[in-house]
C-alpha atoms as one frame of an Amber mdcrd trajectory, in Angstrom:
protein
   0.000   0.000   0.000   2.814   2.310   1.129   4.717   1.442  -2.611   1.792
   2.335  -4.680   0.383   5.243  -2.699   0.595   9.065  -4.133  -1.147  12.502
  -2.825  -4.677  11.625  -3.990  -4.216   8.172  -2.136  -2.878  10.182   0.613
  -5.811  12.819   0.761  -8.884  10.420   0.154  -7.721   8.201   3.276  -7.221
  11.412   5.385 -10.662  12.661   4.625 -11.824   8.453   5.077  -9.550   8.881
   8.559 -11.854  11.876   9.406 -14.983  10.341   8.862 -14.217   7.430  10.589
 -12.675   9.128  13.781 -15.602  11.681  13.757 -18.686   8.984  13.208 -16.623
   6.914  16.806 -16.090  10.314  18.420 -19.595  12.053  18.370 -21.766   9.794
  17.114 -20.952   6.093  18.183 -22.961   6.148  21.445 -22.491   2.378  23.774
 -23.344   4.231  27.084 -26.827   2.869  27.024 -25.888  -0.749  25.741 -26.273
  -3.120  29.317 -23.135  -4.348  30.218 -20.734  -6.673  28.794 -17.160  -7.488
  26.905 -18.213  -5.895  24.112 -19.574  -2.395  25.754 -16.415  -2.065  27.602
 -14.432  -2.468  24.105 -16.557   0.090  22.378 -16.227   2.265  25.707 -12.160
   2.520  25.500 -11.885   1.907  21.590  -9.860   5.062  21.185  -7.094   3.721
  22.975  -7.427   0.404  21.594  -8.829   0.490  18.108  -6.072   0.950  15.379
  -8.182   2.116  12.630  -8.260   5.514  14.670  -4.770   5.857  13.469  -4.691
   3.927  10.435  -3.552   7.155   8.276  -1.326   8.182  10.586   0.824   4.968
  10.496   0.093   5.041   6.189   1.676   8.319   6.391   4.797   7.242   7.953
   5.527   4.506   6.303   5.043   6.805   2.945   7.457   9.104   4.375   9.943
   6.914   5.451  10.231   5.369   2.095  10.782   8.941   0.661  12.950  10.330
   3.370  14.780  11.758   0.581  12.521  14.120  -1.208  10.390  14.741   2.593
  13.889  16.197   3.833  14.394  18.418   0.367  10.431  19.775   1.298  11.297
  20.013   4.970  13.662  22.607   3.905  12.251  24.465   1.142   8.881  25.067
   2.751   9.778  25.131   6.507   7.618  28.900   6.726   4.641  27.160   5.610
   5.121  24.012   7.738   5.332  26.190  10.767   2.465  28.418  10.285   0.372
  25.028   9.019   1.318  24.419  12.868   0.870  27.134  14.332  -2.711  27.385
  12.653  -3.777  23.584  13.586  -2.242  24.426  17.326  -4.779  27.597  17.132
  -7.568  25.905  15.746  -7.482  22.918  18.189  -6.628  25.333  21.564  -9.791
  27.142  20.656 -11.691  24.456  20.256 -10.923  23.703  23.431 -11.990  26.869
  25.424 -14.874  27.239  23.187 -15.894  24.015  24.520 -14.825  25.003  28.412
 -15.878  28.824  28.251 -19.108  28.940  25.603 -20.769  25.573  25.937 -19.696
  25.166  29.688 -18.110  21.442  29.680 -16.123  20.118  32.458 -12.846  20.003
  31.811 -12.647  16.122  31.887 -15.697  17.176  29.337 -13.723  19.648  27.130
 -10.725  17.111  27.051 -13.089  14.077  25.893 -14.302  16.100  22.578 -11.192
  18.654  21.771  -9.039  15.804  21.564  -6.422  14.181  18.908  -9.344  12.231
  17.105 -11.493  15.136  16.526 -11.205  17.004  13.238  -9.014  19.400  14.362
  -7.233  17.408  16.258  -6.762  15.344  13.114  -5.377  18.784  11.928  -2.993
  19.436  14.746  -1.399  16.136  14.931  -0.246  16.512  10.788   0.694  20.035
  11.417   2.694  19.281  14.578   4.278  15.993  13.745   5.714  17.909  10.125
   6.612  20.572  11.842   8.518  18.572  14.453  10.120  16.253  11.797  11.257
  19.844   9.804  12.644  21.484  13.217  14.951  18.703  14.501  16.247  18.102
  10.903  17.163  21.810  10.478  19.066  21.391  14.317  21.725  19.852  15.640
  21.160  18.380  18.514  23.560  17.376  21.573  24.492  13.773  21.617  22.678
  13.150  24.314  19.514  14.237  22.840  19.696  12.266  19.786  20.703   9.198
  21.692  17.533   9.575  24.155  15.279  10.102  20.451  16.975   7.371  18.704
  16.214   5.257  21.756  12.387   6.560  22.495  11.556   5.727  18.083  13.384
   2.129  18.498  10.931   1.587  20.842   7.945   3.321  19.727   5.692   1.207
  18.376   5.749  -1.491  21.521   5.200   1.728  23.168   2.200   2.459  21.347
   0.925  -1.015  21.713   1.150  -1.404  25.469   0.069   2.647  26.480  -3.658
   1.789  26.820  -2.438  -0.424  29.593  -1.084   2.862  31.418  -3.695   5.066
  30.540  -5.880   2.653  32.116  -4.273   2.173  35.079  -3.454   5.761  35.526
  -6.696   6.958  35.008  -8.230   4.484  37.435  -6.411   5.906  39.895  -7.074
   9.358  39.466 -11.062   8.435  39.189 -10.612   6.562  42.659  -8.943   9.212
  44.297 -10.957  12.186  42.239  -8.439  13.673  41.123  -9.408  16.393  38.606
  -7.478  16.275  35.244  -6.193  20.078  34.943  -3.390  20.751  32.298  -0.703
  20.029  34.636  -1.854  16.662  36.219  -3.090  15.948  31.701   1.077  16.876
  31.314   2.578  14.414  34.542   0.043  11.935  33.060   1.699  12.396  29.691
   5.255  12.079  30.589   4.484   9.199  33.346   2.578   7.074  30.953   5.113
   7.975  28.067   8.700   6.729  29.652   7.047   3.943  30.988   5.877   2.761
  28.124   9.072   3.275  26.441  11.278   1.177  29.041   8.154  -1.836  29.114
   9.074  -1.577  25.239  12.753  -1.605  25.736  12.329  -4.243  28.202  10.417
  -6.324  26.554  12.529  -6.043  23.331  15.658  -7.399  24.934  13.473 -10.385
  26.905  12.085 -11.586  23.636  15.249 -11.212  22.207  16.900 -13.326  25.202
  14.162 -15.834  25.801  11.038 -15.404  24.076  11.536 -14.501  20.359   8.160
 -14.662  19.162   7.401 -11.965  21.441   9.023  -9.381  19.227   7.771 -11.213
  16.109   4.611 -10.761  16.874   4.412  -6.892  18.139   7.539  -5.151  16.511
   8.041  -7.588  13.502  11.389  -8.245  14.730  13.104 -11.755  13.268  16.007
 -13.040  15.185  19.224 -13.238  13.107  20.312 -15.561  11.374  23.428 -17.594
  12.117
């Protein structure tokens, strides 16, 4: 799929993406469905359900296969990447308060609908994700730095795989303890979840690797070598 994609591949499974993410966002509605295995996996499908992020995935494997010419745009066009960001960061911040301030939603409320699967959020995560990929390519980082990146993308998809897990946990907590999620417990949540995820992927990596190879075979699509 990745080989034989081009722009108008690219644009009719963002605007697919979007449809998808808005008809499970706003319109999907399980909270009256009685109890069972299959409420629950409607409830939490946003953290679980890949087809949520189906074209984000498609779009990194496209660019990864053109690193080449993505680089050569990177730097020709790096204005217009920022301000793309810059606009998406606007549009999905006001989104936001205009959810908080005009239509008076909690903030667990606002969070729940402003969020990375809504249409601007959609928006935000292209415009921020380019515009990260363009920044760090024009810098030159410390050693240190690229060593802790290099080590947090080796590890990134595992990381992706087993975050739900966190989130879950996490967020059980905080709903046990009622804890309100304001922008700075949203941000520890983040960063908690985040490294944790990364070292149960780093950990798991080198177990498989060890003891357990299938383990990596089946989540990373990592072979053993061959003798």
């Amino acid at each position: 799929m990745i080989q034989a994609a081009n722009e108008y591949y690219l644009i009719a499974f963002l605007l697919l993406q979007i449809v998808i993410d808005y008809y499970s966002s706003f319109v999907l509605n399980p909270y009256t469905m009685p109890s069972s295995l299959w409420k629950d996996l409607l409830l939490y499908r946003l953290n679980y359900w890949v087809i949520h992020y189906f074209f984000i995935f498609l779009l990194g494997g496209y660019l990864a296969v053109r690193f080449a010419e993505f680089r050569t745009f990177m730097q020709k066009h790096f204005f217009a990447i920022t301000s793309v960001f810059i606009l998406s960061l606007g549009s999905l911040l006001g989104y936001y308060y205009y959810c908080l301030w005009v239509k008076k939603y909690s903030l667990l409320g606002a969070v729940n609908t402003a969020h990375q699967l809504s249409p601007a959020g959609i928006f935000y995560t292209l415009g921020a994700t380019i515009f990260l990929f363009a920044f760090f390519d024009s810098q030159k980082c410390p050693q240190i730095m690229r060593k802790l990146f290099s080590f947090c993308g080796k590890h990134s998809y595992f990381s992706y795989l087993c975050h739900p897990i966190y989130l879950s946990i996490f967020g059980y907590f905080l709903h046990r303890y009622q804890v309100v999620l304001s922008a700075p417990v949203a941000l520890g949540m983040y960063v908690c979840v985040a490294s944790i995820a990364v070292l149960t992927g780093a950990f798991c990596r080198q177990f498989s690797k060890r003891y357990v190879p299938l383990l990596n075979i089946l989540t990373i699509g990592v072979y053993p070598r061959k003798k």
